[in-house]
C-alpha positions in Angstrom: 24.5 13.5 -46.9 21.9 15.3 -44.6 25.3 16.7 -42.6 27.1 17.4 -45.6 24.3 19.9 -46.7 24.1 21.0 -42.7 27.8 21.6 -43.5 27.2 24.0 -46.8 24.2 25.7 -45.7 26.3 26.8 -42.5 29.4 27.3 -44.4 28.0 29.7 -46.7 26.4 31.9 -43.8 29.5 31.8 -41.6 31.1 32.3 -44.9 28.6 35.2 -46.2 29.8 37.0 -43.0 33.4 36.4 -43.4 33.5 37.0 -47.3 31.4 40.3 -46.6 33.2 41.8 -43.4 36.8 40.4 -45.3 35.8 42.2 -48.8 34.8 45.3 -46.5 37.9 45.3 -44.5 39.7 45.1 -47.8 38.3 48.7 -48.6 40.3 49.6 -45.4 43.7 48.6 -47.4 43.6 51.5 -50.0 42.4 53.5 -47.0 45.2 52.7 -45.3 47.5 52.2 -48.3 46.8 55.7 -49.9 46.4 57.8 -47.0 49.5 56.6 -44.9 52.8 56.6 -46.6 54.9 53.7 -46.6 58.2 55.7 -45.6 56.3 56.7 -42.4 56.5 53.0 -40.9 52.2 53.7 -39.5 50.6 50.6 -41.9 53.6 48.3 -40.4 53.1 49.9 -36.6 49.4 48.6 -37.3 50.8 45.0 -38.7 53.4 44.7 -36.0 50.9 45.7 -32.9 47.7 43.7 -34.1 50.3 40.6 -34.4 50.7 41.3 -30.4 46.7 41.2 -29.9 46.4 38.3 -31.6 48.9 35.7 -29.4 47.4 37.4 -26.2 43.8 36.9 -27.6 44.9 32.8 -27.8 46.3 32.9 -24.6 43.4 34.7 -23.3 40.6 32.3 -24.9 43.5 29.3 -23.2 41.4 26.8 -25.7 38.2 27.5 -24.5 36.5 27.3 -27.8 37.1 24.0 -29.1 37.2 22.8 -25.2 33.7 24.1 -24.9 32.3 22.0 -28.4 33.5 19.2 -26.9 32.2 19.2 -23.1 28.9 20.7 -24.0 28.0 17.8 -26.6 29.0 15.3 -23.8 25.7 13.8 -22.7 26.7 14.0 -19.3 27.2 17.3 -19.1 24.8 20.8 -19.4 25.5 23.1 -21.8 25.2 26.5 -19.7 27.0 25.2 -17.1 29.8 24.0 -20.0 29.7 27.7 -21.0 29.9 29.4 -17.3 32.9 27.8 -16.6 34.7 28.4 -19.7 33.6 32.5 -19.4 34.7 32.4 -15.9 38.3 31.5 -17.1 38.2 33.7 -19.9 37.4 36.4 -17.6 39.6 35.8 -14.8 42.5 35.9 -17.0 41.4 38.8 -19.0 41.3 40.8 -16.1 44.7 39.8 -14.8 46.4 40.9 -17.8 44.5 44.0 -18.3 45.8 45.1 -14.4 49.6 43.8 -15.1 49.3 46.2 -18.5 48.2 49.3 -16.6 50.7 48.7 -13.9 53.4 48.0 -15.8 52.7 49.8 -19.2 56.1 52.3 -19.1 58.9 49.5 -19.0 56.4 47.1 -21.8 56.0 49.8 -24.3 59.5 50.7 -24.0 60.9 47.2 -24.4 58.6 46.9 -28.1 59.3 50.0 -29.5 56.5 51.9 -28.0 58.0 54.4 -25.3 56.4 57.1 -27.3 53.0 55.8 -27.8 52.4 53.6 -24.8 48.5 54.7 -25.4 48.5 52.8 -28.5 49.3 49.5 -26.1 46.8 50.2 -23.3 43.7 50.5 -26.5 44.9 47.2 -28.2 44.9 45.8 -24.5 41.6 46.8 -23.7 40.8 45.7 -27.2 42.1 42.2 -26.9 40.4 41.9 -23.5 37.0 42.8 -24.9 37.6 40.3 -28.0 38.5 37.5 -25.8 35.4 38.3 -23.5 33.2 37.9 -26.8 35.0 34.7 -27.8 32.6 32.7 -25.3 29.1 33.9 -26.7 29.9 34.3 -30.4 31.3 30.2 -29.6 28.1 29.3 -27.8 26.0 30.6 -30.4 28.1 28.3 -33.0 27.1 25.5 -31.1 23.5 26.2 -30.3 23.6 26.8 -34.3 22.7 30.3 -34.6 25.3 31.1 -37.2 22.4 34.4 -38.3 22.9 36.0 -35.3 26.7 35.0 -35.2 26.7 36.8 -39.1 24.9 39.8 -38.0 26.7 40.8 -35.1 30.4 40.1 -37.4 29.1 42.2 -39.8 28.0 45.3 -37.4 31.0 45.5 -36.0 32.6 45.6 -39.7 30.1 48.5 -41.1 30.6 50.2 -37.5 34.4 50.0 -38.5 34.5 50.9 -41.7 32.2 53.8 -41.2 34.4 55.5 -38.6 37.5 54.6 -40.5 36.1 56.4 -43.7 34.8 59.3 -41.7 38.4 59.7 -39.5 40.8 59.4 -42.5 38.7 60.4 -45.9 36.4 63.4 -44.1 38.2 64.8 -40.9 41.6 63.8 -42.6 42.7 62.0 -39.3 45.2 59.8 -41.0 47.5 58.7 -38.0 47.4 55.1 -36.8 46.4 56.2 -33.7 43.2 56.4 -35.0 42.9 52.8 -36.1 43.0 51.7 -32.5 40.9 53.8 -31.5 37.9 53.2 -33.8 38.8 49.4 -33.0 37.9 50.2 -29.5 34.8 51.9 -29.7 33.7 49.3 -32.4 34.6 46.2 -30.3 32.6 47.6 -27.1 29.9 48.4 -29.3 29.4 44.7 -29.9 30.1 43.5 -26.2 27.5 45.6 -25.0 24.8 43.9 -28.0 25.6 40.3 -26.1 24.8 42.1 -22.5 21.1 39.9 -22.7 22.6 37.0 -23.7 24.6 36.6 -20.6 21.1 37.6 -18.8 19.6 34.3 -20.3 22.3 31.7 -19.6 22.0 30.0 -16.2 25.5 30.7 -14.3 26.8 27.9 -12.5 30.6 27.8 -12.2 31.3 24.1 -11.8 34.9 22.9 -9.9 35.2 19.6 -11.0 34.3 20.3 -14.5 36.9 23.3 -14.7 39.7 20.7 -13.9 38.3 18.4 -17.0 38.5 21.1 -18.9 41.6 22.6 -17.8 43.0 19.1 -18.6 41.7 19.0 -22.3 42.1 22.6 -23.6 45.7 23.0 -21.8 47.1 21.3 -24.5 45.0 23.4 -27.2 46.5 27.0 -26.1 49.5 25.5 -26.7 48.7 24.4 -30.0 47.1 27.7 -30.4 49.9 29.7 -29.3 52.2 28.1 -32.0 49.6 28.2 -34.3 49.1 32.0 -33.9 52.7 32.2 -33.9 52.4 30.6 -37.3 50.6 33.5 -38.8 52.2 36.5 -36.6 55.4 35.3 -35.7 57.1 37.0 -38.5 55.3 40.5 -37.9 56.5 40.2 -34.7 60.6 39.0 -35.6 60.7 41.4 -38.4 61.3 45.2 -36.7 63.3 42.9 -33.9 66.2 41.3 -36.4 66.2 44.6 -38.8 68.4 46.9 -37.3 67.2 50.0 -39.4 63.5 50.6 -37.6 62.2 52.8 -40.1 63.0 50.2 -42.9 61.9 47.6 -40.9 58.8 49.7 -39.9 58.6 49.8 -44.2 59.1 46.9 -45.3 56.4 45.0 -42.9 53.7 48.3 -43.6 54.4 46.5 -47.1 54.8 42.8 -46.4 51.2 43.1 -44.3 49.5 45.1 -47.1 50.2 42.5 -49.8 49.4 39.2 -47.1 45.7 40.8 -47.3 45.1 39.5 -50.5 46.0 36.1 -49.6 44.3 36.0 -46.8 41.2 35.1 -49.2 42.1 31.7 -48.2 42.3 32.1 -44.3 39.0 33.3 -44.8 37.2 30.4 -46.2 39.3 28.3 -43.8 37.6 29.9 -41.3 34.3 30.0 -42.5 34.7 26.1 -43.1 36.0 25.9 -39.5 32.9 28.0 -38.0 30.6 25.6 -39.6 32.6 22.3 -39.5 33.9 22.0 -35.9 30.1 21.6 -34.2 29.4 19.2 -36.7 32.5 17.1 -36.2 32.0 16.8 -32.4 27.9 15.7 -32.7 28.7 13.4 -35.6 31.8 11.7 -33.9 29.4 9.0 -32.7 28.0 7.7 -35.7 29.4 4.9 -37.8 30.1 6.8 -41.0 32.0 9.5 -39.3 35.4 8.7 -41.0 33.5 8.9 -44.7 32.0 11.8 -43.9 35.9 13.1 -42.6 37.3 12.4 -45.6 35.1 13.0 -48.1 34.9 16.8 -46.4 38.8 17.3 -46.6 38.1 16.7 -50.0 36.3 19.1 -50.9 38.0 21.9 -48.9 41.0 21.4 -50.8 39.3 21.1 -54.3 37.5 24.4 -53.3 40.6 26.0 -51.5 42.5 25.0 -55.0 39.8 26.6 -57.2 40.0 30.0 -54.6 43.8 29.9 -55.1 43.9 29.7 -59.0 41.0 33.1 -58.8 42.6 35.3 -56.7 45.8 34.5 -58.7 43.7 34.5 -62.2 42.9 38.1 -61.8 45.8 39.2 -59.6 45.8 42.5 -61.8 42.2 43.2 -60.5 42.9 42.7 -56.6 46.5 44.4 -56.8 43.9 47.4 -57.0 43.2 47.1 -53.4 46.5 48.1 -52.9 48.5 51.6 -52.8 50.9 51.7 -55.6 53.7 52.0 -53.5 53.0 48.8 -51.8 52.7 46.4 -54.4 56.5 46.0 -55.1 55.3 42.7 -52.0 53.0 40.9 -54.6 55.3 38.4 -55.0 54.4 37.2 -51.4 50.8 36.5 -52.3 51.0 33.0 -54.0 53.0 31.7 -51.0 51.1 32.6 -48.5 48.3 31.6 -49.7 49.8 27.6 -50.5 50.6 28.2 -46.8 47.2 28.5 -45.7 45.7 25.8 -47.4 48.3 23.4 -45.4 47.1 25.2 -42.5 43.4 24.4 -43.9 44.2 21.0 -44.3 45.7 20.4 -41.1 43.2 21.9 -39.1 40.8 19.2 -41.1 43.5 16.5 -39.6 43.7 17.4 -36.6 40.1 16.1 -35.2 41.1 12.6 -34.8 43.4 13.9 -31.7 40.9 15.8 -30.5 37.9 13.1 -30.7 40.0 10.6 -28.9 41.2 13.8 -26.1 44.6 13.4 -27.2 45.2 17.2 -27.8 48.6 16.7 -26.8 49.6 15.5 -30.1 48.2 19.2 -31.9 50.5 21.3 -29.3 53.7 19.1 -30.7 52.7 19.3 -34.1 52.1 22.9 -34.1 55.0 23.8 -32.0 57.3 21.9 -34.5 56.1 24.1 -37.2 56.3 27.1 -35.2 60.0 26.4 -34.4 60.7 25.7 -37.8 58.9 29.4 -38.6 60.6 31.0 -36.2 64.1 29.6 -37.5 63.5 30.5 -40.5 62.9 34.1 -40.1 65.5 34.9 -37.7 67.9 33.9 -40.0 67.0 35.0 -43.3 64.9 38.0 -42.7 68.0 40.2 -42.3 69.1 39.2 -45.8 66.1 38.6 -48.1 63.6 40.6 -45.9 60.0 39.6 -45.9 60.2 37.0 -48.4 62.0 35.1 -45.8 58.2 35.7 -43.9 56.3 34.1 -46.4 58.3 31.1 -46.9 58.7 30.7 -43.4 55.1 30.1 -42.9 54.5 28.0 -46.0 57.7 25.5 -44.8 56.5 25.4 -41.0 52.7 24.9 -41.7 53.9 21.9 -44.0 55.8 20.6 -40.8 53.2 20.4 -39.0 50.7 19.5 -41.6 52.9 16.3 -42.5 53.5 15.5 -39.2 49.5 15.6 -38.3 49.2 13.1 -41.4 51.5 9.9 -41.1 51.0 10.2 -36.5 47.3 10.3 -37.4 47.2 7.4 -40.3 49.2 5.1 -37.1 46.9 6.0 -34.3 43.2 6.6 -36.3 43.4 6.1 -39.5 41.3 7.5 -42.3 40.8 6.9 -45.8 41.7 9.8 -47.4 41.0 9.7 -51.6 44.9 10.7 -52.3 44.9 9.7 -55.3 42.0 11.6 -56.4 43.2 14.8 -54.1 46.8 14.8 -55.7 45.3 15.4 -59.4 43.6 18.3 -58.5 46.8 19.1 -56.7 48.9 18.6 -59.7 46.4 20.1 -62.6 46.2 23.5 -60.0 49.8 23.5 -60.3 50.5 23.6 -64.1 47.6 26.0 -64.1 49.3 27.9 -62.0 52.8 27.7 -63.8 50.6 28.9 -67.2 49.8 31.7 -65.7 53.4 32.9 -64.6 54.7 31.8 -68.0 52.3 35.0 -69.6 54.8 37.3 -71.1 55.2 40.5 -70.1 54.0 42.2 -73.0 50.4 41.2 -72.7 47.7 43.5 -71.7 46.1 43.0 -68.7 42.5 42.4 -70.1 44.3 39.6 -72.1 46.0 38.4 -69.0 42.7 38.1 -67.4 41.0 36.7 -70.6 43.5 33.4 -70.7 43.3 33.0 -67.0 39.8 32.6 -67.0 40.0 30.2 -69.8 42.4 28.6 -67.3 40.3 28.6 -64.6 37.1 27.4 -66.3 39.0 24.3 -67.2 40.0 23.5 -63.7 36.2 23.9 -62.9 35.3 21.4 -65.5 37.2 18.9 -64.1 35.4 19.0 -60.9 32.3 19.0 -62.5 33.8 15.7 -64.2 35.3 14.0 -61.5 33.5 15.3 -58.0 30.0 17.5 -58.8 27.9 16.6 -61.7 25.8 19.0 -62.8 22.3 16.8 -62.2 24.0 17.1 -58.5 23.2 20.2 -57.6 20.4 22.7 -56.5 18.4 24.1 -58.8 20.5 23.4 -62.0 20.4 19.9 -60.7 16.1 19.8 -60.8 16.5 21.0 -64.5 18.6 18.3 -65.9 16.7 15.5 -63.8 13.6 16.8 -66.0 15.2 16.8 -69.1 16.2 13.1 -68.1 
């Protein structure tokens, strides 16, 4: 219980910082939404670049984070050493790839689209580099469990960002994407320079026969990493490739990538819950209880998850706000994606027992699986049903490898999962769900709003019921025990 409350205290400042810098980054939307017009293709340049950064920022990292957790929780082994070694890879290959992009940035930006505007490339390069740089520190501070200092530097960098962005497009009226990669520049060296005295206080040692250990174990985890970044930019990626018209491709992802903001509510508490949860797992794979503690946790991420979903699609005609008018005709993405990232939620929470027992093998099949399933998916259909083709794309390949995860990890380490208990919240989200579509059209949206709430409440009183009484919790909790 003691690490279950570890687990939400943790959870809600990683989460503070996430929920606060993704609600601020969400006044970027109608920034960007309003100010740059769908027919001129810059909001999908943005989606279709930032989908590049982020499979280079996983090949950068090469698994370092989670390979890190692991090695420096090993008795055996000393944690700044653990942490030298994984920076020194980082850096060696961050440097390496920013020389090949400077050398040969004229035939790469022409082969994406880019021969104009190889500058835009060469930013998001140096961008990516300084990213996967921070990768080691903000990691190392998650596992010396400093998640304050973790939350305050996530959330400079946001009002840094937000700041210039307001000041570039609103005041100056500087309203070419250009300038998004430029501001992401100067904000991301901002907060390299802020970890300049942590590096001062760690002591280097760079540590041979460790780095083949750990080559060994996170080898595997860029692969899974790679198809799992693949999951989520793949189809920003495929889209302006298999459309043969650029500027409605160019369209058409400025409004696919728009609308997958609002679902990305859920990616967001995923990775809050992942911030906080993955130290934990590795110090508490020792103890006896570990596989309660597992599955009672993958519990409640998916009754919470569940609860997030049925919100955000409660008071849908709030959030569509966030959104330039022009945009919204992509809505209809939103429920998708976001069923899509609670797979992905769950099978992150599945796939520890592979990486407990340094089998991280079986996460780079699982994950490639699903990846080739996304990638089929929208290279064939995409020409003909456009971005939908996106979203169900990633909702059928993250249930690939989320199934997959499952029944191999229920043969090789089992765990007790309550399914039974897990599959009525499933179901009773789902008809909730289907009440809400079935609204007819000729409701206001306050009354909308009114009966999904209604809806909403009684999905919240089952969990009270069945999985959080109220004498259970803090503060209300001490009032009922006094009235007992």
């Amino acid at each position: 219980m003691a690490n279950l409350k570890s687990l939400a205290k943790d959870t809600a400042i990683y989460g503070l910082s996430s929920i606060v810098g993704r609600f601020l980054n969400y006044l970027l939307v109608p920034l960007y939404t309003n100010y740059m017009p769908k027919e001129s293709g810059d909001y999908g340049v943005s989606v279709n670049i930032y989908a590049y950064t982020a499979l280079v920022l996983v090949l950068l990292t090469f698994g370092m984070e989670t390979t890190l957790f692991r090695f420096a929780n090993k008795e055996d082994e000393k944690p700044d050493t653990v942490f030298s070694t994984a920076t020194g890879v980082v850096c060696t290959l961050s440097v390496v790839f920013l020389a090949f992009m400077f050398s040969f940035i004229t035939p790469i930006s022409e082969s994406l689209g880019y021969a104009d505007h190889p500058d835009y490339l060469l930013m998001m390069a140096t961008v990516v580099v300084l990213d996967s740089i921070q990768a080691m520190p903000f990691s190392y501070l998650r596992f010396q469990k400093r998640p304050l200092k973790f939350a305050s530097l996530k959330l400079l960098f946001i009002f840094f960002n937000i700041a210039l962005n307001v000041l570039y497009f609103v005041v100056l009226g500087k309203t070419e994407v250009y300038y998004v990669f430029c501001i992401n520049l100067w904000c991301t060296g901002l907060i390299t320079f802020f970890f300049i005295p942590d590096f001062f206080k760690v002591k280097w040692h760079f540590d041979f026969a460790l780095l083949k250990r750990m080559l060994s174990y996170s080898w595997p985890i860029l692969v899974l990493g790679v198809a799992g970044v693949l999951n989520q930019t793949a189809d920003k990626i495929i889209f302006p490739l298999v459309l043969r018209d650029e500027a409605d491709a160019k369209a058409q992802l400025g409004v696919y990538g728009a609308c997958v903001k609002v679902a990305m509510i859920m990616a967001m508490i995923t990775q809050a819950f992942r911030y906080a949860y993955e130290p934990i797992v590795f110090s508490k794979a020792k103890d006896k209880d570990s596989k309660e503690y597992y599955a009672v946790a993958m519990k409640y991420f998916i009754i919470f998850t569940l609860f997030a979903f049925l919100v955000v699609m409660g008071y849908m005609d709030i959030l569509k706000c966030i959104i330039g008018k022009e945009y919204r005709e992509g809505l209809v993405v939103v429920p998708i994606v976001m069923a899509a990232e609670i797979m992905m939620g769950i099978y992150f929470n599945l796939s520890f027992w592979y990486k407990l027992i340094d089998k991280t093998i079986w996460g780079a099949w699982f994950s490639l699986a699903g990846c080739a399933v996304l990638i089929a998916i929208n290279v064939i259909f995409i020409p003909k049903y456009g971005y939908m083709a996106c979203a169900w794309g990633g909702f059928v390949g993250y249930a690939t490898s989320m199934i997959l995860s499952y029944f191999v990890g229920q043969r090789l380490n089992p765990i007790q999962y309550d399914l039974k208990g897990i599959f009525v919240y499933i179901l009773l989200a789902g008809v909730l769900f289907v009440a809400m579509q079935c609204e007819p059209d000729t409701w206001p949206a306050w009354l909308r709003i009114i009966f999904n709430t209604g809806l909403i409440i009684l999905f919240l009183l089952e969990i009270i019921h069945k999985d959080m009484p109220l004498h259970s919790l803090p503060v209300i909790g001490k009032r009922f025990k006094k009235k007992a």
